[in-house]
DSSP file (Angstrom, degrees, kcal/mol; ACC not computed):
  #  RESIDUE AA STRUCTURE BP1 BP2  ACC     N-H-->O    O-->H-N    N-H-->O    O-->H-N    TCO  KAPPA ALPHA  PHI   PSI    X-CA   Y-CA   Z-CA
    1    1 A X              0   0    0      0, 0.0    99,-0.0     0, 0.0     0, 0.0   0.000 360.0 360.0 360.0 121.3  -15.2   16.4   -1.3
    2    2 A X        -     0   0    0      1,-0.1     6,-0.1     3,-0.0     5,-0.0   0.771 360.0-172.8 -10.0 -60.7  -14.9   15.3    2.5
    3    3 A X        +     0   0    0      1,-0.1     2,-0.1     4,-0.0     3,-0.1   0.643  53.6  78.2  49.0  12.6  -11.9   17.7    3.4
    4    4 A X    >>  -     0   0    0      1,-0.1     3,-2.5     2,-0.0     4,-0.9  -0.317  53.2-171.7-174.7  93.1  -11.3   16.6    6.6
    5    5 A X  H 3> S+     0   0    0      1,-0.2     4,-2.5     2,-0.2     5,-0.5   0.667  81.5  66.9 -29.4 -43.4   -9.5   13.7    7.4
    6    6 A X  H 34 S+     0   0    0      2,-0.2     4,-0.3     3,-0.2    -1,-0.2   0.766 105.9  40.2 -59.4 -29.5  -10.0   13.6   10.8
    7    7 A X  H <> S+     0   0    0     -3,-2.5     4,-2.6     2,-0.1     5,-0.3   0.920 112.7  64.3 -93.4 -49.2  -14.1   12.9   10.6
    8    8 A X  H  X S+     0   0    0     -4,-0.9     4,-1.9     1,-0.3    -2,-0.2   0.755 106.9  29.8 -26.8 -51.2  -13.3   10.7    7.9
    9    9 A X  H  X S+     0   0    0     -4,-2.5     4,-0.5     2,-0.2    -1,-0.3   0.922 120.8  65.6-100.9 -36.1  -11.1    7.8    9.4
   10   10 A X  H  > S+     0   0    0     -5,-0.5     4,-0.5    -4,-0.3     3,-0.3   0.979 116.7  21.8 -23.7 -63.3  -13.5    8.9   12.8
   11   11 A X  H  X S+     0   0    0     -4,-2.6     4,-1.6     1,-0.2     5,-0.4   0.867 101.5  96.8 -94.9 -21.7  -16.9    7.7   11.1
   12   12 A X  H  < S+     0   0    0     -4,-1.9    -1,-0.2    -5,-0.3     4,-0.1   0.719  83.6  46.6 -55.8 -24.7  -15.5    5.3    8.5
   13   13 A X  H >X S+     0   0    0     -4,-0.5     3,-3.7    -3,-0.3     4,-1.7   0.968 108.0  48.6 -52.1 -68.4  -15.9    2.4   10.3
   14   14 A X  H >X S+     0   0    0     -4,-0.5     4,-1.8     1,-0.4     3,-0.6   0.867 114.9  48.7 -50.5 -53.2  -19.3    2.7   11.5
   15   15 A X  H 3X S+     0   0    0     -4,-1.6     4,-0.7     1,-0.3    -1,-0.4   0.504 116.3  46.7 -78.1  -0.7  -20.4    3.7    7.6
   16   16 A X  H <> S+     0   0    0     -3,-3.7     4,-1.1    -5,-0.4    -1,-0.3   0.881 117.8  44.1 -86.8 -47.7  -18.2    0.3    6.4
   17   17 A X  H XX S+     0   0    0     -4,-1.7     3,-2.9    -3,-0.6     4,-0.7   0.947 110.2  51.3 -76.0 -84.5  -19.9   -1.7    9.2
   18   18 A X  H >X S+     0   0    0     -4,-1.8     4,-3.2     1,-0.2     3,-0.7   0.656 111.8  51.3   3.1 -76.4  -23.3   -0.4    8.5
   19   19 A X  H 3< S+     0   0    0     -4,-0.7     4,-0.2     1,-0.2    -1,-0.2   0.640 109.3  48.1   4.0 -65.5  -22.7   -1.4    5.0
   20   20 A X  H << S+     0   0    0     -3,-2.9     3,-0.2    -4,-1.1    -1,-0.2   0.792 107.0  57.0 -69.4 -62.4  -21.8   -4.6    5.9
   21   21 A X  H X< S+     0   0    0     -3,-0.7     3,-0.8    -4,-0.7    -2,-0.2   0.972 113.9  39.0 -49.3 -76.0  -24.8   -5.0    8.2
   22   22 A X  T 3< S+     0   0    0     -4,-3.2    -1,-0.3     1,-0.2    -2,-0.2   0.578 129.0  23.6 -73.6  13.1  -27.1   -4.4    5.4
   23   23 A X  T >> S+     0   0    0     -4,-0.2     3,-1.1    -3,-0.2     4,-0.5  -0.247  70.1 172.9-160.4  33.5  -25.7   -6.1    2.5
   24   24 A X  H X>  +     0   0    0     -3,-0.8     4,-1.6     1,-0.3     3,-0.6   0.716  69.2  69.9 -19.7 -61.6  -23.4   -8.9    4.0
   25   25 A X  H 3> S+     0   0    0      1,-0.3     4,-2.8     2,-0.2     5,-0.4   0.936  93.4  64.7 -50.6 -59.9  -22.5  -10.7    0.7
   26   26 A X  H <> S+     0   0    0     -3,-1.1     4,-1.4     1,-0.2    -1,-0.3   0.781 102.7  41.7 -17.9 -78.0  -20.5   -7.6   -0.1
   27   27 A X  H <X S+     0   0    0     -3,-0.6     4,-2.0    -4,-0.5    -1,-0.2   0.800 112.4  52.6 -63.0 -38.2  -18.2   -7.9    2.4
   28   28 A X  H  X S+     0   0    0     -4,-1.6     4,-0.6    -3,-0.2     5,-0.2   0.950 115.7  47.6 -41.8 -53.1  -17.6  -11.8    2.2
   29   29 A X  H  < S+     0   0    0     -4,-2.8    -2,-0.2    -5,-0.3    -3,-0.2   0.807 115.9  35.1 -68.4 -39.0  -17.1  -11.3   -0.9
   30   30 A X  H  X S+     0   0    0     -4,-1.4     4,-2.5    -5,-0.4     5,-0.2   0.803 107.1  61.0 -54.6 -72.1  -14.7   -8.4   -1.0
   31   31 A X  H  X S+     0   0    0     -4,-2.0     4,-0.7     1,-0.2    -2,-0.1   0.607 107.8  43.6 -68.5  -3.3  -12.5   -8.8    1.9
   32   32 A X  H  < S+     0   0    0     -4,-0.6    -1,-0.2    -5,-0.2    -2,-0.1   0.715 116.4  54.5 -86.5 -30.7  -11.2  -12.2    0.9
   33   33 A X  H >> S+     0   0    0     -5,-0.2     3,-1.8     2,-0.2     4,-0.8   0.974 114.7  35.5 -36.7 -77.0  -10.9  -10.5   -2.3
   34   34 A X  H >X S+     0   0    0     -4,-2.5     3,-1.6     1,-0.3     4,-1.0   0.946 114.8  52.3 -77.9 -68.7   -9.0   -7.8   -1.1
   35   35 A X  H 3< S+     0   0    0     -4,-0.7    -1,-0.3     1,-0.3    -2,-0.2   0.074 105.8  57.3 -73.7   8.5   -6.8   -9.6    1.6
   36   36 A X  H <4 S+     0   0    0     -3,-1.8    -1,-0.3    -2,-0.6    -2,-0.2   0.437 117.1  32.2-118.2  -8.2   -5.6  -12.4   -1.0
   37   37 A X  H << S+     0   0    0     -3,-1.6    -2,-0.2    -4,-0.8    -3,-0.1   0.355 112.8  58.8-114.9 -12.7   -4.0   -9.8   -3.7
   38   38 A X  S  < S+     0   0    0     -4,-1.0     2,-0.2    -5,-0.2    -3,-0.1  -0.056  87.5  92.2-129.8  36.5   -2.9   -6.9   -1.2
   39   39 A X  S    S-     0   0    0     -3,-0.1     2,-0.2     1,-0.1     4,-0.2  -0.688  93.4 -73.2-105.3-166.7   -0.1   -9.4    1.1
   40   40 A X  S    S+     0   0    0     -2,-0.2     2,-0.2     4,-0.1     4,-0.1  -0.510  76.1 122.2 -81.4 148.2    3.5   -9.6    0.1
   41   41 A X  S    S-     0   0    0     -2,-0.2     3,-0.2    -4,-0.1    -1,-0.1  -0.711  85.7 -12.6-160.3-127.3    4.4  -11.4   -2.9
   42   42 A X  S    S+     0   0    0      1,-0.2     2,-0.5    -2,-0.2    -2,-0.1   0.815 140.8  42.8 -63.2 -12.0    6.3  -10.3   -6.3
   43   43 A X  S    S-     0   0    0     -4,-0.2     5,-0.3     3,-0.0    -1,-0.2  -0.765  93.3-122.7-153.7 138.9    5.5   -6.8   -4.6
   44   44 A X     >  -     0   0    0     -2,-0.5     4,-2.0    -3,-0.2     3,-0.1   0.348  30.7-107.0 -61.6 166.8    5.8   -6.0   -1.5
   45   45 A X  H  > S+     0   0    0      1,-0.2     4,-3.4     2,-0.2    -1,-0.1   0.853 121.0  55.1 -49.6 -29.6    2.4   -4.6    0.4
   46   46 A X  H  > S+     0   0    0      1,-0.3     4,-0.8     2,-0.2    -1,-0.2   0.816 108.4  50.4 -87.8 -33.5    3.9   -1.0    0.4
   47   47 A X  H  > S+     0   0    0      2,-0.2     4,-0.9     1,-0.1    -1,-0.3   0.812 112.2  45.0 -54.2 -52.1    4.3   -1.3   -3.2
   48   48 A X  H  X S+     0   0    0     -4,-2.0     4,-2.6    -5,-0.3    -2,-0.2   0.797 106.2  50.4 -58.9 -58.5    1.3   -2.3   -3.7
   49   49 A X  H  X S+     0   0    0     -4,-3.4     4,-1.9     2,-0.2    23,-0.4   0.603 107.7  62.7 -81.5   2.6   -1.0    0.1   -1.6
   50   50 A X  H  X S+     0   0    0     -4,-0.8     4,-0.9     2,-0.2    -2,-0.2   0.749 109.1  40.7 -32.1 -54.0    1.2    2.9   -3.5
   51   51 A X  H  X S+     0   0    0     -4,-0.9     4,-2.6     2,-0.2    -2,-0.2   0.978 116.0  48.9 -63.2 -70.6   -0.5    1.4   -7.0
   52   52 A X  H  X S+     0   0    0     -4,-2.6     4,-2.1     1,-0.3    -2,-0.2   0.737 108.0  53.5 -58.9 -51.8   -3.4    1.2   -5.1
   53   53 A X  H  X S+     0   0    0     -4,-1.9     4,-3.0    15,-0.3     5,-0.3   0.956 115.3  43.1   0.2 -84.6   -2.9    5.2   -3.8
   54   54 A X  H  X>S+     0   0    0     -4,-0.9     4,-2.6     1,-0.3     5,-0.5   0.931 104.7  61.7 -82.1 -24.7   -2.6    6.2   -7.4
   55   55 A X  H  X5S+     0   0    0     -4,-2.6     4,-3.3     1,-0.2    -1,-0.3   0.961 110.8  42.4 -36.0 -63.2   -5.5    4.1   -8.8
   56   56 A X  H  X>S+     0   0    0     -4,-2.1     5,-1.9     8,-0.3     4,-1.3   0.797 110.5  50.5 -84.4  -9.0   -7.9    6.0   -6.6
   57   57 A X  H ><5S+     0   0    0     -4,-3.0     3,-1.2     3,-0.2    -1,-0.2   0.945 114.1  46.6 -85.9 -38.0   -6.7    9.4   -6.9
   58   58 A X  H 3<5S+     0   0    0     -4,-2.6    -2,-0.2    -5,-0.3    -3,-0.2   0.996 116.8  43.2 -61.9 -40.0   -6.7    9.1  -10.8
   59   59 A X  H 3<<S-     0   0    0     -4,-3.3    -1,-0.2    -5,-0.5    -2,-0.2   0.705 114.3-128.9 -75.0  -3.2  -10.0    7.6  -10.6
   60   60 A X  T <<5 +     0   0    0     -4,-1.3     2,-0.3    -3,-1.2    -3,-0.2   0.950  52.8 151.7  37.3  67.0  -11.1   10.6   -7.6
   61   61 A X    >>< -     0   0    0     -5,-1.9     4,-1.3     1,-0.1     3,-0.5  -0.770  24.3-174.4-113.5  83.3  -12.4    8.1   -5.3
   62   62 A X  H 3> S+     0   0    0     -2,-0.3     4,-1.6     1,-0.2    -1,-0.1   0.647  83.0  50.7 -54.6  -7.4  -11.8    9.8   -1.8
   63   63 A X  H 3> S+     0   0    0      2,-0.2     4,-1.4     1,-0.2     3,-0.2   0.962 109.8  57.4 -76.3 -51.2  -12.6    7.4    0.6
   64   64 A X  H <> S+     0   0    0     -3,-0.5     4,-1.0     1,-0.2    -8,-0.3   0.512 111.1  42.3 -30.8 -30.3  -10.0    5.1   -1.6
   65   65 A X  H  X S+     0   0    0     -4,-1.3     4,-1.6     2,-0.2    -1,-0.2   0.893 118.0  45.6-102.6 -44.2   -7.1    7.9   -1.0
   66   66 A X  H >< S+     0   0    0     -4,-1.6     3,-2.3    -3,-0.2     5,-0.2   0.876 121.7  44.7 -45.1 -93.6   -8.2    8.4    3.3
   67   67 A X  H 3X S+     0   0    0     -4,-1.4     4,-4.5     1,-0.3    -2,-0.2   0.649 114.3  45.2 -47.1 -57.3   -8.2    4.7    3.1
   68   68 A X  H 3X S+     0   0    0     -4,-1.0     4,-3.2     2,-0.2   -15,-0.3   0.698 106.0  54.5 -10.1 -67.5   -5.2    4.2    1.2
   69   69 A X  H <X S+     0   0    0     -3,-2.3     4,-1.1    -4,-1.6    -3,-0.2   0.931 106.7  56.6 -10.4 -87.2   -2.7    6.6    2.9
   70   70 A X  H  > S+     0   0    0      2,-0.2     4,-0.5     1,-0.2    -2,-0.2   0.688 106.4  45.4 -15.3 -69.8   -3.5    5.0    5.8
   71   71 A X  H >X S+     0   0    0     -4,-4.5     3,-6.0    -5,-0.2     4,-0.9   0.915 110.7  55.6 -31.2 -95.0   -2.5    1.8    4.3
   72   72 A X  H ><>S+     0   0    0     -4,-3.2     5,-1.7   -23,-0.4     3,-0.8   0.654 112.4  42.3 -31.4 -60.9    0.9    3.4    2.8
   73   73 A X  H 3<5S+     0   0    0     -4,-1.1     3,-0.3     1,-0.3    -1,-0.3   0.562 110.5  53.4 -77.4   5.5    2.0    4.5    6.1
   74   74 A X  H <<5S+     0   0    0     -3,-6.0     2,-0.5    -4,-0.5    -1,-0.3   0.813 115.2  46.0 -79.3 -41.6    0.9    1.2    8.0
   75   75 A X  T <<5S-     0   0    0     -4,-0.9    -2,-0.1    -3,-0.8    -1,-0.1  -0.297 129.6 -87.7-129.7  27.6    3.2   -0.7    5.2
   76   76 A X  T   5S+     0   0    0     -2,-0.5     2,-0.4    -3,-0.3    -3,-0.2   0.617  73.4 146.8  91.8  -4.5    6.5    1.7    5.2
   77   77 A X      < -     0   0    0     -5,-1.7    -1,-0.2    -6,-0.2    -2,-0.0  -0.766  42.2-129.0-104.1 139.7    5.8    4.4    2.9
   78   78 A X     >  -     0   0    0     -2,-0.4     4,-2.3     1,-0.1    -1,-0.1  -0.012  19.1-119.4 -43.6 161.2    7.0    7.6    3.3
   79   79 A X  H  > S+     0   0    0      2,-0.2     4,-1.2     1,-0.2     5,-0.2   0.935 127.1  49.4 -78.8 -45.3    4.8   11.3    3.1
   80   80 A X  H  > S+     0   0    0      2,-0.3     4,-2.3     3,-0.2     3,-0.2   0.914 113.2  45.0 -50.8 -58.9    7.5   11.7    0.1
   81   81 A X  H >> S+     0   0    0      1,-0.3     3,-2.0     2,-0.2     4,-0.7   0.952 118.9  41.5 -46.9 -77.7    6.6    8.2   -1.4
   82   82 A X  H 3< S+     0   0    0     -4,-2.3     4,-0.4     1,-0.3    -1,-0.3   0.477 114.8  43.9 -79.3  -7.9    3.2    8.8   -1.0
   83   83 A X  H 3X S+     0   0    0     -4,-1.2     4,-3.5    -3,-0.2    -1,-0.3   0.721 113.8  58.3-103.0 -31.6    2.9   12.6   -2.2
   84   84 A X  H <X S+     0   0    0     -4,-2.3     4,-3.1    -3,-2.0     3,-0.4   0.961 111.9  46.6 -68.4 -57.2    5.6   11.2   -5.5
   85   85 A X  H  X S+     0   0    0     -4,-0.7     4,-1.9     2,-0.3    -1,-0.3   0.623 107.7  47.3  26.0 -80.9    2.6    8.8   -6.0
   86   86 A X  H  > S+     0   0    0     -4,-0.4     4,-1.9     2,-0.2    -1,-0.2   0.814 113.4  52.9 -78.7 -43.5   -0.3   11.4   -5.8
   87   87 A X  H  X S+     0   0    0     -4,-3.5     4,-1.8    -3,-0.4     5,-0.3   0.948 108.6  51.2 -74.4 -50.0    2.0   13.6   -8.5
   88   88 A X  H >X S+     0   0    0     -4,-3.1     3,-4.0     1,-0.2     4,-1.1   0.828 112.1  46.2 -65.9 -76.7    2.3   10.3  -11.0
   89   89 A X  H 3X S+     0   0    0     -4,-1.9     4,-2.9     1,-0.4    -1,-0.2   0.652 107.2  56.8 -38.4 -53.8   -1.6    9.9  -10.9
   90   90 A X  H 3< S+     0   0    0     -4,-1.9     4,-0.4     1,-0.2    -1,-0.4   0.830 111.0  41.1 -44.9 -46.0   -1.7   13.5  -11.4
   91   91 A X  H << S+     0   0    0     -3,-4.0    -2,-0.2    -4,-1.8     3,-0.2   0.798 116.2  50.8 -81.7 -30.8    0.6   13.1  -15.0
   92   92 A X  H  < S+     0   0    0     -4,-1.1    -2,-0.2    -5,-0.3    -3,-0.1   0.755 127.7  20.3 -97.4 -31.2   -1.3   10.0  -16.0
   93   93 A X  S  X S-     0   0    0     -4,-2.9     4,-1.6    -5,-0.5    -1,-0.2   0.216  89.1-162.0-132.1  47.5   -5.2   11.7  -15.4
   94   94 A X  T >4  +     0   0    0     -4,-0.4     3,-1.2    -3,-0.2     4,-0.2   0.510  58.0   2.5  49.0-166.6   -4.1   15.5  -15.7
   95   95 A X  T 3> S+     0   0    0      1,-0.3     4,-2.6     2,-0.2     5,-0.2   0.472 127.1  52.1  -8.6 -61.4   -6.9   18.0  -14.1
   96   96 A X  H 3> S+     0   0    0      2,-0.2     4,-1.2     3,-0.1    -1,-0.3   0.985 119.3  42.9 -73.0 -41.3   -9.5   16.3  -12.8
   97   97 A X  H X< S+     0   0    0     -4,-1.6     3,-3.8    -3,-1.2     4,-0.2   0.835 110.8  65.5 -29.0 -80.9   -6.1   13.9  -10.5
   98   98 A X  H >4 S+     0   0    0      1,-0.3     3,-3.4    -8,-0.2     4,-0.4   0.558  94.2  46.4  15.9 -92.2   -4.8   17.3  -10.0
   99   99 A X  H >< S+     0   0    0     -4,-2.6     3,-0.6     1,-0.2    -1,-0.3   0.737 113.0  57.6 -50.7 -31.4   -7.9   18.8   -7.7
  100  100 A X  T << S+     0   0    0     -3,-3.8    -1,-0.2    -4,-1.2    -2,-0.2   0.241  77.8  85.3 -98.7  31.7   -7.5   15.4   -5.7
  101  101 A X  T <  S+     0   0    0     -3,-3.4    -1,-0.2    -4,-0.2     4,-0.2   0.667  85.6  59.3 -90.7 -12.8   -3.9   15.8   -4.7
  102  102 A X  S <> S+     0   0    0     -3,-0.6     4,-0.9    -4,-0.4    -1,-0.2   0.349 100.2  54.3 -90.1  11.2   -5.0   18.1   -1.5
  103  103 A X  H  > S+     0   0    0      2,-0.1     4,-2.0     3,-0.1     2,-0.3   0.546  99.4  55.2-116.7  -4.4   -6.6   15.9   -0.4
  104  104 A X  H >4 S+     0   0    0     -4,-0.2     3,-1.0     2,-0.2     2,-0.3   0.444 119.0  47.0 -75.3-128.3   -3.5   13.2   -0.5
  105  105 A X  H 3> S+     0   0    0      1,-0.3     4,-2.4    -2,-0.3     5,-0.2  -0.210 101.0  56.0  20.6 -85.1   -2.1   15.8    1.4
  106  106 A X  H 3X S+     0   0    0     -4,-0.9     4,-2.0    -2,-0.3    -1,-0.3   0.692 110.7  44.1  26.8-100.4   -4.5   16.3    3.3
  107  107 A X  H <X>S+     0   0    0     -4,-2.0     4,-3.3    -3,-1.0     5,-0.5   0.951 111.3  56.1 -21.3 -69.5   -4.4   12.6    4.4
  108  108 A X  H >>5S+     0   0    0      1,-0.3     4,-3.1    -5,-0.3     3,-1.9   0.951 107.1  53.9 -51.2 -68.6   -0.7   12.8    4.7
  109  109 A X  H 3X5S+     0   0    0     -4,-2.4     4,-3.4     1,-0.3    -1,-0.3   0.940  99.7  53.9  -1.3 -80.0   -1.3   15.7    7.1
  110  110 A X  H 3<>S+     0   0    0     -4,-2.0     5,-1.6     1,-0.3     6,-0.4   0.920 111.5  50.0 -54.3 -26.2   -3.5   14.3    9.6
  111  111 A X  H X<5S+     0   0    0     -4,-3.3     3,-3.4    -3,-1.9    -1,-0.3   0.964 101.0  58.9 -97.4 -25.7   -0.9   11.6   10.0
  112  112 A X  H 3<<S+     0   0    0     -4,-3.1    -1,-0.3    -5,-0.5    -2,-0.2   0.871 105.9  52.1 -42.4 -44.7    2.2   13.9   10.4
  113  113 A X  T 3<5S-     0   0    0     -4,-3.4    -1,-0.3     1,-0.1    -2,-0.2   0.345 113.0-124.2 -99.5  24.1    0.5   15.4   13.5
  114  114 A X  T < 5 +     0   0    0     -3,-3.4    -3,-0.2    -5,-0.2    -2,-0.1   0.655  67.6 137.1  75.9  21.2    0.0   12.0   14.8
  115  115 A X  S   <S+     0   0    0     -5,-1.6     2,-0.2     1,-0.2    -1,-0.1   0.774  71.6  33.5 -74.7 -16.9   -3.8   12.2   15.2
  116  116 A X              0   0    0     -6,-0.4    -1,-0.2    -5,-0.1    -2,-0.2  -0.936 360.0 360.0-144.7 123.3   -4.7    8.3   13.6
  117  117 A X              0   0    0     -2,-0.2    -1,-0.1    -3,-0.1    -2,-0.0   0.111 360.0 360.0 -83.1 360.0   -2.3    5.5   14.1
């Protein structure tokens, strides 16, 4: 586990970009992807990167829960929203969700003390 938000949304660019750099079709491919399913429609964005939230913590993809958060508090959601969230993913994959609800925390953390807008 990472454990520490703060280098995390620090280096995650460079390592997306990088990415990007070497393997270009990826991102073509992806961010139109991504950016035609996650605007408003029958549910709203905030709704959506909530789902999107509990997807990665049941599946205990951290870069997916930093990135995420983020989302959810760009798009309106509460530390309460998103922690309510982190606890259904937690009932729906038991243990191994469990161990990656401190690090929704975590997340939630870093943004409370206002260190990444």
């Amino acid at each position: 586990m990472l454990n520490d938000p703060a280098k995390f949304y620090e280096s995650w660019p460079a390592e997306m970009n990088a990415m990007k750099a070497a393997a270009p079709d990826i991102g073509k491919s992806f961010g139109p992807f991504f950016q035609g399913l996650m605007k408003e429609g029958a549910l709203s964005v905030k709704e959506k990167e909530l789902i999107a939230l509990g997807i990665g913590v049941a599946l205990r993809c951290e870069p997916c829960i930093y990135a995420h958060v983020e989302k959810c508090f760009k798009s309106g959601a509460t530390p309460e929203q998103i922690m309510e969230v982190a606890g259904v993913a937690v009932m729906m994959q038991g243990g191994p969700a469990y161990t990656y609800a401190p690090v929704v925390a975590r997340a939630v953390e870093h943004f409370r003390a206002g260190v990444a807008n």
